[in-house]
C-alpha positions in Angstrom: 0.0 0.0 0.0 1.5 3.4 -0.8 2.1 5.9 1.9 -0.7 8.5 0.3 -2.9 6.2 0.9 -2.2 5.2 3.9 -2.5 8.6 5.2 -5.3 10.0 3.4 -9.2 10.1 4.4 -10.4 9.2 0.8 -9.2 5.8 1.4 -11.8 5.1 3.9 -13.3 1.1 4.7 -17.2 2.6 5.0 -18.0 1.2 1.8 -15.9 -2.3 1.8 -17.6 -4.8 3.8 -14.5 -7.0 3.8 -12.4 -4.7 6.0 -10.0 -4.0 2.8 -9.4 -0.6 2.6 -10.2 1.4 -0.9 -6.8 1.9 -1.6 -5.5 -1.8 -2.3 -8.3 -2.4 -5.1 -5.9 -2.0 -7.7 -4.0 -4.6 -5.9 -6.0 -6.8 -5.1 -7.6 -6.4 -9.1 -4.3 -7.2 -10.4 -4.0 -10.6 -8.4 -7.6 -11.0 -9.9 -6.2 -10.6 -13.0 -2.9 -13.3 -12.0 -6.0 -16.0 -11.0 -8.0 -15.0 -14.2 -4.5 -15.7 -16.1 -3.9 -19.0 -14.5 -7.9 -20.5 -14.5 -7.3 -19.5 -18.6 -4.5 -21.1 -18.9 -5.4 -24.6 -17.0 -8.6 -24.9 -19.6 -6.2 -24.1 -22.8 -4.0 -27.0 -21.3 -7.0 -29.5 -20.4 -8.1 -28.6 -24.3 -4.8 -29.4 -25.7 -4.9 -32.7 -23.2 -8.3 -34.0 -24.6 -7.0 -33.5 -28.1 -4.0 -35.5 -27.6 -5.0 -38.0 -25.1 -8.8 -37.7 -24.8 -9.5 -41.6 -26.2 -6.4 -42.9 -23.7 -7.6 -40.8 -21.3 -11.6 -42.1 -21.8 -10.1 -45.6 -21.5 -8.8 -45.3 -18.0 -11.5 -43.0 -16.7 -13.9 -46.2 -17.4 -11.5 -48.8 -15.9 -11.4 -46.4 -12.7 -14.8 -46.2 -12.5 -16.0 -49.2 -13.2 -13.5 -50.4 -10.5 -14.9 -48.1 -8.4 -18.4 -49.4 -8.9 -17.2 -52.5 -7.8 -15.4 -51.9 -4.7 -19.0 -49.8 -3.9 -21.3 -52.9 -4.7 -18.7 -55.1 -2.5 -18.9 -53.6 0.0 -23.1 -52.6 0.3 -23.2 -57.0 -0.4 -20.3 -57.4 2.9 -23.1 -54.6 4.5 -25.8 -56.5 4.2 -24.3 -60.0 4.8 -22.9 -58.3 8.1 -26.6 -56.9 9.1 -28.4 -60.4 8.3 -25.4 -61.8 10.3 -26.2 -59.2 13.2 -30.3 -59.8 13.0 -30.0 -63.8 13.1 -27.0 -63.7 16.1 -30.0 -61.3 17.5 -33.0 -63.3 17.5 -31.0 -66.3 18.1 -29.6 -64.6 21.6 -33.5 -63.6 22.0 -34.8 -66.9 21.7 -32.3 -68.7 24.1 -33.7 -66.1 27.0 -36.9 -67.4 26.3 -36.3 -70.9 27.8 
């Protein structure tokens, strides 16, 4: 922040709700400007990425997936087999109390 700005009254926070005073919006723009620049640039290199390797790329994301679907539906079925487990160790222990 310069020094005139630091010492003058035109830089006042009254109408920045962020606590940022007035005076480091031309900073705080350019380091918009820096993100703006980088966001750009990351989408450029996805493009050139999908236009060299998209069908590779498409191969693996289905493997990892589809692996992924797997390992899921494994482990709702070892759920489930543990909850029936749980319900017949249950009614089992219930019905031995009953003698």
């Amino acid at each position: 922040m310069s020094e005139e700005c630091s010492t003058t009254k035109s830089c006042s926070t009254a109408h920045n709700t962020n606590n940022d005073s007035e005076c480091d919006m031309h900073e705080r723009l350019l380091a918009l400007a820096d993100d703006a620049w980088m966001e750009l640039l990351k989408e450029k290199m996805k493009t050139e990425i999908e236009k060299t390797n998209g069908p590779h790329m498409n191969n693996i994301a289905k493997l990892v997936v589809d692996a992924n679907c797997a390992k899921w539906g494994s482990m709702i079925q070892v759920k489930v087999k543990c909850n029936e487990y749980k319900e017949s160790l249950k009614a089992l222990m219930m019905g031995g109390c009953n003698k």
